[in-house]
NUROKE-536137 format. One record per atom (N, C-alpha, C): x, y, z; residue in three letters. Coordinates in steps of 0.2 Angstrom, whole numbers, plus 5000, padded with zeros to 4 digits. Atoms other than C-alpha are relative to their C-alpha. Layout:
<sites>
XYZALA;...
</sites>
This chain:
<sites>
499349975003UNK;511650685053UNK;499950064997UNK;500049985006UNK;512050825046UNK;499950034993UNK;499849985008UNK;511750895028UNK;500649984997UNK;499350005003UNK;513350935025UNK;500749935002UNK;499750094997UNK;514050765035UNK;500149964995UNK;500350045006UNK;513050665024UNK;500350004994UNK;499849965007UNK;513450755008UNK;500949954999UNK;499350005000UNK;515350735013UNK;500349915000UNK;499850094997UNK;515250535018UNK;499549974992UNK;500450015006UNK;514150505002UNK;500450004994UNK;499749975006UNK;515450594991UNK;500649955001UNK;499750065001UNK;516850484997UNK;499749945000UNK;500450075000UNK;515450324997UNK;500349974991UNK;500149995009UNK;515550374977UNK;500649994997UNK;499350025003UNK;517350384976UNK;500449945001UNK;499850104998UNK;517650204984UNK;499949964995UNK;500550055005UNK;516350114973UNK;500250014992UNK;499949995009UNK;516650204957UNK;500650014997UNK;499350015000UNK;518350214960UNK;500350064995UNK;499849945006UNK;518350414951UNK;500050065005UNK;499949924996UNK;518750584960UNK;499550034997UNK;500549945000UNK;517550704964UNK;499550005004UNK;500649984994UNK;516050774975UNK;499250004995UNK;500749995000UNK;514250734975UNK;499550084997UNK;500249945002UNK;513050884968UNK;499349995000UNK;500649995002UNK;511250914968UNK;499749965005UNK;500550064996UNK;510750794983UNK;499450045001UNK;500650014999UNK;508950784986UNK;499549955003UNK;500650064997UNK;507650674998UNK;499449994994UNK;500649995006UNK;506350614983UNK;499549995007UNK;500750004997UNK;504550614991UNK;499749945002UNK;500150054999UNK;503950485000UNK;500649945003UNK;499750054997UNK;504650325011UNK;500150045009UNK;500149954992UNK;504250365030UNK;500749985004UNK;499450004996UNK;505950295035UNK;500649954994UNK;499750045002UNK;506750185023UNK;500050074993UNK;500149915001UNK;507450365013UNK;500349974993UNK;499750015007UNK;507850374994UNK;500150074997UNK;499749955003UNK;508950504987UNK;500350014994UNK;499950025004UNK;509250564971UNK;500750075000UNK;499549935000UNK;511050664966UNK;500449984993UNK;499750005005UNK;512350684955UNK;500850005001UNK;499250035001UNK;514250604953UNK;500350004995UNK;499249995008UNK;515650654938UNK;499349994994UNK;500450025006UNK;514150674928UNK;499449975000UNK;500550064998UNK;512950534931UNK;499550025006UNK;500550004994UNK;511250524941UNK;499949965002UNK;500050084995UNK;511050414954UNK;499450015003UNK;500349984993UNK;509850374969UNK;500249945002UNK;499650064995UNK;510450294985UNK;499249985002UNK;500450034998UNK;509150184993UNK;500450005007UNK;499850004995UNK;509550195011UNK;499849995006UNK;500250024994UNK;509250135029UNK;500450045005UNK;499449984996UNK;509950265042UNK;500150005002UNK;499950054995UNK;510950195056UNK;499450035006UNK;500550014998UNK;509950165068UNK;499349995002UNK;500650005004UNK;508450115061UNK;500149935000UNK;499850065000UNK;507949955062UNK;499949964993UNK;500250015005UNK;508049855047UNK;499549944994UNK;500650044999UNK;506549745051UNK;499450065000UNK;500649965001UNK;505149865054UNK;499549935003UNK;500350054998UNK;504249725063UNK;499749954994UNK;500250035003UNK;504349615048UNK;499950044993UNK;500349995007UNK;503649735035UNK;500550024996UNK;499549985005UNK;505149805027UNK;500249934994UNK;499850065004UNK;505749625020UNK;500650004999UNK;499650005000UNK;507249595014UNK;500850055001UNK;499649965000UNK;508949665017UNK;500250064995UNK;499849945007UNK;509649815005UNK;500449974996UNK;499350035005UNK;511349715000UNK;499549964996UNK;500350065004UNK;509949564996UNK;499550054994UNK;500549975007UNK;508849684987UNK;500450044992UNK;499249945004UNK;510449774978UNK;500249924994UNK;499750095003UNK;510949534974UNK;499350014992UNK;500950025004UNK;508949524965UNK;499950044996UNK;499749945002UNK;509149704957UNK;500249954994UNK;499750015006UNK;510449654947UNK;500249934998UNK;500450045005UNK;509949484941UNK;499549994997UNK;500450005005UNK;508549534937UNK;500050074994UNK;499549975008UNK;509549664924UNK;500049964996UNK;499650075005UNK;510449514918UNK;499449974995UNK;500650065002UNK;508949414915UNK;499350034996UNK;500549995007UNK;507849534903UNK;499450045005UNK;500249954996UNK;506949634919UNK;500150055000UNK;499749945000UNK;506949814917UNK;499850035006UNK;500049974993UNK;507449844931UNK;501050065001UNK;499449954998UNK;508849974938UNK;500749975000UNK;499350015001UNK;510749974935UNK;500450015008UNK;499549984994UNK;511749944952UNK;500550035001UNK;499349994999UNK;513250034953UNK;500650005006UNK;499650024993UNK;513850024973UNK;499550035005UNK;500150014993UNK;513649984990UNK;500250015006UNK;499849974995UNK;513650075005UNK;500449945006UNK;499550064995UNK;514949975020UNK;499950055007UNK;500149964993UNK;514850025039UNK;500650075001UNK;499349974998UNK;516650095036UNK;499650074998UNK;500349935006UNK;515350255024UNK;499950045006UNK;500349964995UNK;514650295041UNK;499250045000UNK;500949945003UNK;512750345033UNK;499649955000UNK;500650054999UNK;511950165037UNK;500049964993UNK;500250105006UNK;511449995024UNK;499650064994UNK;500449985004UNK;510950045008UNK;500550014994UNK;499750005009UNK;511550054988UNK;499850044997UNK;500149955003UNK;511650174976UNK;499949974991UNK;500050015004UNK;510950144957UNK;500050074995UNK;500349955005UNK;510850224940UNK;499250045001UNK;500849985000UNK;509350344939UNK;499549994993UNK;500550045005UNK;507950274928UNK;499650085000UNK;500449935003UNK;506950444918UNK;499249975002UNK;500950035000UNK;505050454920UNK;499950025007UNK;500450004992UNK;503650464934UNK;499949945003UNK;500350084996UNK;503150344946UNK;499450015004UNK;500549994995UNK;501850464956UNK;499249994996UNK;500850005002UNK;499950384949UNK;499650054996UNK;500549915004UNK;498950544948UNK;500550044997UNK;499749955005UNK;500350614937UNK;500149964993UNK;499950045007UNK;500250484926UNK;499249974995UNK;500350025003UNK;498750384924UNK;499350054999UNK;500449965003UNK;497450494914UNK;500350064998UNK;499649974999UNK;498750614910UNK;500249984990UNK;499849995008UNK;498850654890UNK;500549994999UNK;499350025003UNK;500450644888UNK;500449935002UNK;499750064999UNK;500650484896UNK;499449934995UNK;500650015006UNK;499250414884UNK;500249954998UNK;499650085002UNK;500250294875UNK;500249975005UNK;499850024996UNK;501150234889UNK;499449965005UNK;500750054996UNK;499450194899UNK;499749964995UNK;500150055008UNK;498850114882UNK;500349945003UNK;499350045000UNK;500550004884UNK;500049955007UNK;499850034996UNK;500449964900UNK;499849935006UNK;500250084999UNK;499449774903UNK;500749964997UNK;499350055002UNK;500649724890UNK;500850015004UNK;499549974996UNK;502049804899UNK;500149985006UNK;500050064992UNK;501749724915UNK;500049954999UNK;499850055002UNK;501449584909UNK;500749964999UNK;499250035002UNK;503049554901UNK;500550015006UNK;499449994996UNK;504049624915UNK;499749945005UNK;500250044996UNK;503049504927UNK;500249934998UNK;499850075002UNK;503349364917UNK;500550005001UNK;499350005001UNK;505349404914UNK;500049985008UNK;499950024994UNK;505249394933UNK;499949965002UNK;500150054998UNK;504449254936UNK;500449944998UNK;499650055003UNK;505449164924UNK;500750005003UNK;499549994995UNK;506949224933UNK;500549925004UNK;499650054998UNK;508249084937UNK;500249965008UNK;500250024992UNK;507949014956UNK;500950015001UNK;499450004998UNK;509948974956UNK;500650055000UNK;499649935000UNK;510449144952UNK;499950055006UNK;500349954996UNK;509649224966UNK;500249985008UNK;499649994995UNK;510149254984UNK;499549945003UNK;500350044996UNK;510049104996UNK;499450035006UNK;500649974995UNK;509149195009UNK;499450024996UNK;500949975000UNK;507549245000UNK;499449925003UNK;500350084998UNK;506149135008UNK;499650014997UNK;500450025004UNK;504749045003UNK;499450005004UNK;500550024996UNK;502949035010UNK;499549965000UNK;500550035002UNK;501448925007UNK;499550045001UNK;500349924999UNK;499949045007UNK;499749965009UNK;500350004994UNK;499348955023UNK;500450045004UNK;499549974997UNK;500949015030UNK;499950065002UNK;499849935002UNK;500749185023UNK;499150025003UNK;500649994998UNK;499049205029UNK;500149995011UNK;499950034994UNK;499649135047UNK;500350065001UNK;499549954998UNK;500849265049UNK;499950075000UNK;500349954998UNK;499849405046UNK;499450015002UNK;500349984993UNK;498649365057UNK;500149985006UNK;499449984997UNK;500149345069UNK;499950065002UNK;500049944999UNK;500349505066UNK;499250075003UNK;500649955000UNK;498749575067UNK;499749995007UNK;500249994995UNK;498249505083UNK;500550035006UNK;499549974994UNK;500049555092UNK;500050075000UNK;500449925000UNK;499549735088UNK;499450005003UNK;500549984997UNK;497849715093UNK;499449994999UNK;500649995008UNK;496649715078UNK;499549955005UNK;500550055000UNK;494949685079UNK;499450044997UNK;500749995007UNK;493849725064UNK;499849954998UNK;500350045003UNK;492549625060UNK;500049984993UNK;500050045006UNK;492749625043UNK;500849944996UNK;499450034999UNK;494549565044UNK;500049945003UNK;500250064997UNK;494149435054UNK;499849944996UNK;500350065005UNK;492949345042UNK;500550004995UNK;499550015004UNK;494249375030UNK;500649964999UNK;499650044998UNK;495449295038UNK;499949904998UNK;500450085003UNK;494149145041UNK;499949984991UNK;500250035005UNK;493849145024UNK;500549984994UNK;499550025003UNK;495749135017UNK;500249935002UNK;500050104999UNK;495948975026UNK;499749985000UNK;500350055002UNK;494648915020UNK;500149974993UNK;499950025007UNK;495048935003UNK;500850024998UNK;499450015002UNK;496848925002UNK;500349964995UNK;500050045006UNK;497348864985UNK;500649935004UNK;499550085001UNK;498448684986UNK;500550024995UNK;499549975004UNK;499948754977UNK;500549965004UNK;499250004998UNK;501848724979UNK;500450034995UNK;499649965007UNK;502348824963UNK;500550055006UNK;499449974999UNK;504048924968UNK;500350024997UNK;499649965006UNK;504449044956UNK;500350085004UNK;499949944997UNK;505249224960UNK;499350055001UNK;500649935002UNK;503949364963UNK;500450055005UNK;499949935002UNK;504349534963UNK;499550025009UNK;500249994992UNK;503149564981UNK;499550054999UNK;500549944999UNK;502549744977UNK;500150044993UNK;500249975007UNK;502449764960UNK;499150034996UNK;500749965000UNK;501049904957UNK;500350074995UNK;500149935005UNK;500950084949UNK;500150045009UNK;499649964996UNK;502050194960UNK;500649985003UNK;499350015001UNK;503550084961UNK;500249964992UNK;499749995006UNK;503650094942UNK;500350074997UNK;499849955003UNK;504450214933UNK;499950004992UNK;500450015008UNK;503650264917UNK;500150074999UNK;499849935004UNK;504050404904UNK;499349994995UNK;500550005006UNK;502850434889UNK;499949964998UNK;500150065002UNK;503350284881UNK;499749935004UNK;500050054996UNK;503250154895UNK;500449985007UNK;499650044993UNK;503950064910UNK;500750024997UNK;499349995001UNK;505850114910UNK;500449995007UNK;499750034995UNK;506350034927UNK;499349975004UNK;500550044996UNK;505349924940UNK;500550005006UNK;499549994992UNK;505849974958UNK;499649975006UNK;500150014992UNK;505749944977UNK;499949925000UNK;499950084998UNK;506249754979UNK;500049955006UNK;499950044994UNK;506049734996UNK;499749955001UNK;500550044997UNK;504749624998UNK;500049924995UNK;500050025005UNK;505449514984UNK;500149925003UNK;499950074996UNK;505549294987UNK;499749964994UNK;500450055003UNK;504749144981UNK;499449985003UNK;500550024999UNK;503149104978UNK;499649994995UNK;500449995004UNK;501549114968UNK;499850044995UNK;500049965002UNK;501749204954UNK;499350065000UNK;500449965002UNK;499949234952UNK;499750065006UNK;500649954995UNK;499749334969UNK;500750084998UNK;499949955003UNK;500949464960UNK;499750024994UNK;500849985004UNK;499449474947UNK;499550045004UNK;500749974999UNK;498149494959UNK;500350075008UNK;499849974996UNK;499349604970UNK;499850104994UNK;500149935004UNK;499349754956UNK;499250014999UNK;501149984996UNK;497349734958UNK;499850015002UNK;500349984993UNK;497449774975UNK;499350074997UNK;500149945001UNK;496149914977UNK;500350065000UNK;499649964997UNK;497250014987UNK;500450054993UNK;499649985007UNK;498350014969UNK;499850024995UNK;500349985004UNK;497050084959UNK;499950084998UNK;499749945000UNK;497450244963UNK;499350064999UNK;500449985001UNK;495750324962UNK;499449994993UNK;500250035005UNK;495150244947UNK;499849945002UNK;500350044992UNK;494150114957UNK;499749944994UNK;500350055004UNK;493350004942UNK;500649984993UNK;499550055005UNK;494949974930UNK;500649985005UNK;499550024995UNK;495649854941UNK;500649975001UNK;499350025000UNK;497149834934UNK;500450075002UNK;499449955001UNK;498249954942UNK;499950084999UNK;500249955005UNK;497050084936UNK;500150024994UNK;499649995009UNK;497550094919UNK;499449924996UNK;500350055005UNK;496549914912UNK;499549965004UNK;500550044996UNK;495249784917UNK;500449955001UNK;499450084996UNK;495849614927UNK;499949964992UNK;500050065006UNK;495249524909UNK;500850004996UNK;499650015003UNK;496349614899UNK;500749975002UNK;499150004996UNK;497949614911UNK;500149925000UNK;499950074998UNK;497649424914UNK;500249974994UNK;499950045008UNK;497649384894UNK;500750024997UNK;499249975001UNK;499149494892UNK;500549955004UNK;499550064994UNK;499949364906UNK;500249944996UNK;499850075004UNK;499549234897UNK;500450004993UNK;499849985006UNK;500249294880UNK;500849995002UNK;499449994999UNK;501849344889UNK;500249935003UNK;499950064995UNK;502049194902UNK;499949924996UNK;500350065002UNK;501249064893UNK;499249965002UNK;500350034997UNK;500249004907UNK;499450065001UNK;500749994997UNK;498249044910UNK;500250005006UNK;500249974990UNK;497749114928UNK;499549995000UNK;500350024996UNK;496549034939UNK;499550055002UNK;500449944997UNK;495049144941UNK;500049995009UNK;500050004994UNK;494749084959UNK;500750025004UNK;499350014997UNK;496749064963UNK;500050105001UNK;500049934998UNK;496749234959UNK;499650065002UNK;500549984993UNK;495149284969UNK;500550005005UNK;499650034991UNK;496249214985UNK;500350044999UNK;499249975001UNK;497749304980UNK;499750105000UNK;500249935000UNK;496649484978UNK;499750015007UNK;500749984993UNK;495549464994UNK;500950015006UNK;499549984996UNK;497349425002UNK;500650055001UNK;499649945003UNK;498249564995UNK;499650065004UNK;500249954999UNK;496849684999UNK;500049995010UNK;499749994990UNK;497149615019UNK;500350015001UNK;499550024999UNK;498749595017UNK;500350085001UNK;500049904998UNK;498649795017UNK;500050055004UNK;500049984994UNK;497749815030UNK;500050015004UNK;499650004995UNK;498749725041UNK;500750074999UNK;499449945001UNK;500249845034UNK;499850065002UNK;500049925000UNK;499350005037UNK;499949985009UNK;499950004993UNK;499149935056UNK;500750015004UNK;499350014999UNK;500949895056UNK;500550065002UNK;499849945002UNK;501350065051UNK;499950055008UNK;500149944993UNK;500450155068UNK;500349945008UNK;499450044994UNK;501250015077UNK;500750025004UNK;499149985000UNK;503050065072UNK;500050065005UNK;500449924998UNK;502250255076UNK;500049985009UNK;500149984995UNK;501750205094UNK;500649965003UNK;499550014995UNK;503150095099UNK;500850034999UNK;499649935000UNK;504350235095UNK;500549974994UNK;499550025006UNK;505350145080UNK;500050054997UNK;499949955005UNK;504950275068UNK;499350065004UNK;500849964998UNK;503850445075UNK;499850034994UNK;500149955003UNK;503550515058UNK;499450014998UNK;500650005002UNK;501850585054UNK;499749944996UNK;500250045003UNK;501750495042UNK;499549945000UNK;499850045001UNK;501850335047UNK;499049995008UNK;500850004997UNK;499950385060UNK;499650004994UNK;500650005004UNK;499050425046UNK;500049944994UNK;500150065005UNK;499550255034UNK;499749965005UNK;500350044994UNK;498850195052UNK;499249995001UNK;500849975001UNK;497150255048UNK;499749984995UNK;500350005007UNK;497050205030UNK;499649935001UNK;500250064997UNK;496450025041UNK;499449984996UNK;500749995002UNK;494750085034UNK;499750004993UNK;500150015010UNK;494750075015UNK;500249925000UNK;500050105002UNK;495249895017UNK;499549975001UNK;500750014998UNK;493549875025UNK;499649994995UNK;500749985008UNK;492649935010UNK;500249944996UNK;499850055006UNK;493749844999UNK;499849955000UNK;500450044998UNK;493349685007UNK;499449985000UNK;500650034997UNK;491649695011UNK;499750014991UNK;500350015006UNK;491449744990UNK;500449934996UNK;499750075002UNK;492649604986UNK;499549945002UNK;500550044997UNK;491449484997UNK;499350014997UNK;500649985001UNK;489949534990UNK;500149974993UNK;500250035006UNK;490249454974UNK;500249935001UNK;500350074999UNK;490249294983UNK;499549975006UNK;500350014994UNK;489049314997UNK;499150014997UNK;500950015002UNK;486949264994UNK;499650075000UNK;500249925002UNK;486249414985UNK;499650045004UNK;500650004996UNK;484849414997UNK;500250035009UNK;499749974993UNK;485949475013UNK;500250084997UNK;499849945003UNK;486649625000UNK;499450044997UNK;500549975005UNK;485249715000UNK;500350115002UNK;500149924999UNK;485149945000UNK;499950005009UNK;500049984995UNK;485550015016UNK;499850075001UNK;500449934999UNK;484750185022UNK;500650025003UNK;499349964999UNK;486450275022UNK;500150075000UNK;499949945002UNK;486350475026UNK;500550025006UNK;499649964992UNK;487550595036UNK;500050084996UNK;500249924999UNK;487350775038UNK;500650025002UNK;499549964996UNK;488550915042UNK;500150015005UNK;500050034993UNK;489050945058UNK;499450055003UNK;500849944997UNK;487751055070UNK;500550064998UNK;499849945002UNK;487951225069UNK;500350045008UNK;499550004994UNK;489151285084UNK;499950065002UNK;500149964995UNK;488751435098UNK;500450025004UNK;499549974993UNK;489651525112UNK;500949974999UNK;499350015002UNK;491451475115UNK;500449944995UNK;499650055004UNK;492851385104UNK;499649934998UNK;499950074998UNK;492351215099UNK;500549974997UNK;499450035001UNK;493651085098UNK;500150004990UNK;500250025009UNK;493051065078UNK;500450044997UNK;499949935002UNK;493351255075UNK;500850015000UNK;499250005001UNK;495151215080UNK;500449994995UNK;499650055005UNK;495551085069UNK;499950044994UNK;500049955007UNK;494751185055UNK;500650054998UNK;499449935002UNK;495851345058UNK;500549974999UNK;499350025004UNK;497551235057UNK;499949974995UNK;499850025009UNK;497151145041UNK;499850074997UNK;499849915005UNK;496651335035UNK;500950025001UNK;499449974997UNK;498251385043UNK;500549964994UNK;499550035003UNK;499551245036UNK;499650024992UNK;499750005007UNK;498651235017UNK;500150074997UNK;499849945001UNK;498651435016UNK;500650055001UNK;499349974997UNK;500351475026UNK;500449984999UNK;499350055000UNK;501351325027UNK;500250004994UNK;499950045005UNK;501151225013UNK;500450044993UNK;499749965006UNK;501451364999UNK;500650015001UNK;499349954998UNK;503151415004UNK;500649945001UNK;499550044999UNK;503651225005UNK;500249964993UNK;499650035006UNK;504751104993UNK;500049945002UNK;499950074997UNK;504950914992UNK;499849985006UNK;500350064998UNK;504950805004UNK;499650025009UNK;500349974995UNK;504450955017UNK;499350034997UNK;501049965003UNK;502751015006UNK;499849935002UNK;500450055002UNK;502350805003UNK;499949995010UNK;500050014991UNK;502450825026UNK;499450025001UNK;500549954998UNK;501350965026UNK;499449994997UNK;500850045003UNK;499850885014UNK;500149945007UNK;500250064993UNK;500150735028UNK;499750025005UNK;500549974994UNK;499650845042UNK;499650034998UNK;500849995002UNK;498350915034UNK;499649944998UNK;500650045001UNK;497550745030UNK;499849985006UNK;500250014992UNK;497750715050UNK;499650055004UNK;500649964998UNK;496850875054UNK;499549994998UNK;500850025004UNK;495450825042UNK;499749935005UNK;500350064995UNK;495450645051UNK;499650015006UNK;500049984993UNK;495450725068UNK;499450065001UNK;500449985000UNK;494050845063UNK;499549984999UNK;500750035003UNK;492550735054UNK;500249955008UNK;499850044993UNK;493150625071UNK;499650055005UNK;500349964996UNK;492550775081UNK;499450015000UNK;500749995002UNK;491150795070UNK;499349965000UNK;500450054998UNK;490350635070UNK;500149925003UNK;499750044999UNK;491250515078UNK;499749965006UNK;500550024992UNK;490050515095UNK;499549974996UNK;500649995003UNK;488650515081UNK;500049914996UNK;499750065006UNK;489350345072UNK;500149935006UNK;499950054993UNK;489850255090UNK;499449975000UNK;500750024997UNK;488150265096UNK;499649944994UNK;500750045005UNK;487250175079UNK;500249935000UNK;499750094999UNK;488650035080UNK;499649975006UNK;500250034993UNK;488150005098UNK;499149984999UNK;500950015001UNK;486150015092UNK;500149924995UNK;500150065004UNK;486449885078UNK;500449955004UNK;499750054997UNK;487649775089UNK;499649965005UNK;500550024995UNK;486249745102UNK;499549994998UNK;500350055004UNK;485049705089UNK;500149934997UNK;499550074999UNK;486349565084UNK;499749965006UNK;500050044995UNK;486549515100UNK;500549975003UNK;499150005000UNK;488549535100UNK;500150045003UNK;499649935001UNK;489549665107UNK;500549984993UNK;499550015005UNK;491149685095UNK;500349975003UNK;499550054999UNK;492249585103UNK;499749944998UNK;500450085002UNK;490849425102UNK;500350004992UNK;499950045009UNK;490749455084UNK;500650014998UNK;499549975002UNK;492649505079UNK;500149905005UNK;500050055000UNK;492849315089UNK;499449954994UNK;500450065002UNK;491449225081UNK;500150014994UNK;499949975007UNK;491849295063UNK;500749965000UNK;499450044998UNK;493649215067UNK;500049935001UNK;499950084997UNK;493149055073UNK;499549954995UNK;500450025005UNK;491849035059UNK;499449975004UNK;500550034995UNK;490448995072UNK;499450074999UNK;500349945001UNK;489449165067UNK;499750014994UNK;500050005008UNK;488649135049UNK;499850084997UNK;500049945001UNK;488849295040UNK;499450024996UNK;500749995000UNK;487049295034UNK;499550015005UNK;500449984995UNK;486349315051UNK;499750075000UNK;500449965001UNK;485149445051UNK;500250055003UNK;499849954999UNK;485649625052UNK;500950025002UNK;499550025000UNK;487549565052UNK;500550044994UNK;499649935006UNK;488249625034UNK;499850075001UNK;500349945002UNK;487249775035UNK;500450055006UNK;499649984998UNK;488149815049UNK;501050005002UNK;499249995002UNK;489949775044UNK;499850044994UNK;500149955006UNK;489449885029UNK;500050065005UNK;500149934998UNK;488750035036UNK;500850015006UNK;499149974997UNK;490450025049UNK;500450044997UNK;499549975004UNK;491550035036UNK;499550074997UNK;500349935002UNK;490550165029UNK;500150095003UNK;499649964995UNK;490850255044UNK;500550035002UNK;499449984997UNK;492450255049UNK;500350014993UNK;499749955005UNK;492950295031UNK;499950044999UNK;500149955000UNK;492050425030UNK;500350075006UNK;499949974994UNK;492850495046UNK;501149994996UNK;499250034998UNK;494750425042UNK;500150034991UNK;499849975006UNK;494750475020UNK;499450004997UNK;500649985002UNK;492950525014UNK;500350034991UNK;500049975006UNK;493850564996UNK;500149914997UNK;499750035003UNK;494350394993UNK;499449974997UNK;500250025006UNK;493750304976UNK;499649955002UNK;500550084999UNK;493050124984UNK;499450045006UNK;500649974998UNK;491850254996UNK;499450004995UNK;500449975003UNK;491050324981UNK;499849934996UNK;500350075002UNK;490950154974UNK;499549955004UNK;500750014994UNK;490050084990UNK;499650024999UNK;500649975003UNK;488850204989UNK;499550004996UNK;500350015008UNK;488350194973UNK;499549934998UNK;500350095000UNK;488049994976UNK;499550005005UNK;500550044995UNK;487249984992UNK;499650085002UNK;500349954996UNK;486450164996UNK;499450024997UNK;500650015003UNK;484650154994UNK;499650105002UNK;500249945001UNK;484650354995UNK;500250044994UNK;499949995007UNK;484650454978UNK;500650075001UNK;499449945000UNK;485850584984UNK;500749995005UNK;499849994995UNK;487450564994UNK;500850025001UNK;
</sites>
C-alpha cells in the first residue's frame, strides 16, 4: 500500500476509535518485526503505536506467530487492569479500515533495544532494578485471573509442547544432531505438572520497555496462554536473550540465583531447580526450531524478507547453547579439551575469487549504503551485511569444515543421518567415543561460519579449547 494511502486509512482508523477529528502525524515503521509491522505516530496530541498484520499476510506464520492481534489487544488490557505494566489500548483496527488486523496503543517512554540498555550508565539503576522488576511483573501475570482472559488462549502439557515442535522441526526437515538428543532428552525428563496459570510466552529484554528508572511497559503478547509459569522464568534465561552477556543468565542484567529469589519474594513460590533446567534446555530449542521456522516462511514464499534468511541461520547458536547446557549434566570424562584451530582463508591469485566478491559488497553496503540510511531501511542494510559475512566465511571455509565432519563421522561409524536418527531414538549412547567431541567441534563450525561474534562461541572456547590462543 501506499505511504500516503495508509497514512490516510489510519487517520480515519483514529477518528472512528477515538471518536476526535483530526490527521495522523509523524508516522514511522520502528525497527524490527520481519512481517508482523509495528508503528509509532501521532494523534490530537498523543503517541501511539499500531501493532499490525498487513492484509495479506497470513496470520498464522506456520504456527509461530500465536495468537490473534484482537486476542492479544483482550490479554493486553487485563493485564492493565490486573497490576501488569503493561500498555494502554486505545482502538482496534476493523476490515472496514482497509490496512489489515491489528490495534493501536498508548506509547510507553524508554528503550527496548538490549545493547542500548544493559551496560549502559545511564541505564544503571534501572539494570540494578531489574530481577526485582521482572520478577514482580511476572508474578502480577501469573497471578492474573484465568476467568478474565480470552476463551481461546490454549493450554499445553510440556509433552505436548515438546511434541509439536518436533512436529515442526521434522516437517521442515531438521536434522542436527544436537537437537535431536535434545529432543530425546525432553521427553525423557518432562516434569509431571498440570499447573495452569497465564504466562506471558516471550517475556525477555527486548520486548520490555525501560527508561532509566525501570520496566515502564511489557510488550509483544503474541505467544501469551496457559501454562507453566516457571518456563516464563527459564524463558528470560534463554541464551539467545542474554544479549551478549553470556554468564549473567538472567536476561543479561543478573544471575539465574538472584532472578529466582526475587520470584520467590514476589510470587511466593520457590522454583524447581530441575523443573527449571527442562524449561531452559526447552526454551533454548524452542528457538531453534523458530529460527528454522523463520527460513521456512522465507522459502515458501509467505514472507521474502531478508531478514527472515538470516534468523534462518541463527539454527547454530542453539547448538552451542545446548551442547553447554548439556554439559553440565553429561559424565565429565566424555568433556574433555578439544584441539580446536582455524586459520585465515589462503591467500588468493589470478582472477576474481568468489570470496573477493562477497568482501567488496559488505565494503560497498557498510561504506555507501548503510551511511546515508534511516530506520527500519539502515536496521535492512546491517541485515544484508551479516548475510554477506555468512556467505563469505562459507566460501572460506565451508569445504574445509565438511571434509573434518565426514572424517570424524567415519570414525564413528555413522553417517549424519544414522546419528540424527539414533540420537532421536535414544539408541545411540552419547558417550560413545568420539561422539560429543564431534557435536561440539560441529557446532563450533558452523557458528563460526553463520555468527563468529556471538557471546556463547567465545564462551565455548574458553571451556573446551585445549589451544591457548583462539
Amino acid at each position: 500500500m501506499e505511504p500516503a494511502l495508509f497514512e490516510e486509512k489510519l487517520s480515519a482508523a483514529c477518528v472512528r476509535a477515538l471518536k476526535a477529528d483530526g490527521k495522523i502525524s509523524e508516522l514511522q515503521r520502528l525497527s524490527g518485526g520481519a512481517s508482523m509491522e509495528s508503528w509509532a505516530f501521532v494523534f490530537g496530541g498523543e503517541e501511539f503505536v499500531l501493532r499490525r498484520l498487513p492484509s495479506g499476510i497470513s496470520a498464522d506464520d506456520e504456527g509461530l506467530r500465536g495468537i490473534p492481534l484482537s486476542t492479544q489487544a483482550d490479554v493486553i488490557e487485563q493485564a492493565a487492569k490486573q497490576g501488569v505494566t503493561a500498555p494502554v489500548v486505545r482502538g482496534r483496527l476493523t476490515p472496514e479500515d482497509g490496512i489489515g488486523e491489528g490495534f493501536f496503543m498508548e506509547r510507553a517512554r524508554g528503550e527496548t533495544l538490549p545493547h542500548k540498555i544493559l551496560g549502559n550508565p545511564e541505564f544503571a539503576k534501572a539494570e540494578k532494578a531489574l530481577s526485582s522488576q521482572c520478577a514482580a511483573e511476572l508474578a502480577a501475570i501469573h497471578n492474573m485471573d484465568p476467568a478474565t482472559l480470552p476463551e481461546n488462549l490454549e493450554y499445553f502439557t510440556p509433552v505436548q509442547l515438546i511434541q509439536l515442535q518436533k512436529d515442526k522441526y521434522h516437517e521442515i526437515g531438521g536434522a542436527i544432531p544436537i537437537y535431536e538428543f535434545a529432543f530425546h532428552w525432553l521427553f525423557e525428563n518432562a516434569p509431571k505438572t498440570d499447573v495452569r496459570k497465564p504466562v506471558h510466552g516471550d517475556f525477555r529484554m527486548g520486548n520490555l520497555m525501560i527508561t532509566p528508572d525501570g520496566i515502564s511497559a511489557v510488550l509483544d503478547w503474541e505467544l501469551a496462554r496457559f501454562g507453566d509459569p516457571v518456563q516464563d522464568l527459564a524463558y528470560l534465561c534463554t541464551p539467545s536473550w542474554r544479549f551478549g552477556r553470556y554468564d549473567q543468565i538472567a536476561g543479561g542484567f543478573d544471575s539465574k540465583d538472584n532472578f529466582l529469589a526475587a520470584y520467590a519474594r514476589h510470587s511466593g513460590e520457590e522454583v524447581d531447580n530441575d523443573r527449571f533446567r527442562f524449561w531452559l534446555i526447552y526454551s533454548t530449542l524452542w528457538w531453534g526450531v523458530a529460527c528454522m521456522v523463520m527460513g521456512e516462511i522465507w522459502r515458501s514464499g509467505g514472507d521474502r524478507s531478508l531478514e527472515r534468511t538470516v534468523i534462518g541461520r541463527r539454527v547454530s547458536e542453539v547448538e552451542i547453547d545446548l551442547a553447554l547446557l548439556f554439559e553440565e549434566l553429561l559424565p565429565p570424562e566424555i568433556c574433555t579439551k578439544l584441539d580446536w584451530q582455524t586459520s585465515g582463508p589462503e591467500s588468493v591469485k589470478g582472477e576474481t575469487a568468489y570470496g573477493e566478491l562477497l568482501t567488496a559488497l559488505q565494503d560497498w553496503n557498510s561504506e555507501h549504503v548503510l551511511p546515508g540510511l534511516k530506520g527500519h531501511n539502515k536496521f535492512q542494510s546491517r541485515v544484508a551485511g551479516n548475510a554477506l559475512g555468512i556467505l563469505q566465511r562459507q566460501e572460506d571455509w565451508g569445504r574445509l569444515f565438511a571434509d573434518a565432519q565426514q572424517r570424524r563421522l567415519a570414525a564413528i561409524g555413522y553417517d549424519h543421518g544414522q546419528v540424527c536418527r539414533a540420537l532421536s531414538e535414544g539408541v545411540l549412547d552419547i558417550a560413545t567415543p568420539g561422539l560429543w567431541d564431534h557435536l561440539r567441534l560441529s557446532a563450533l563450525e558452523r557458528l563460526s561460519i553463520d555468527q563468529p561474534r556471538y557471546a556463547g562461541l567465545q564462551t565455548a572456547l574458553k571451556k573446551w579449547s585445549s589451544q591457548n590462543e583462539f
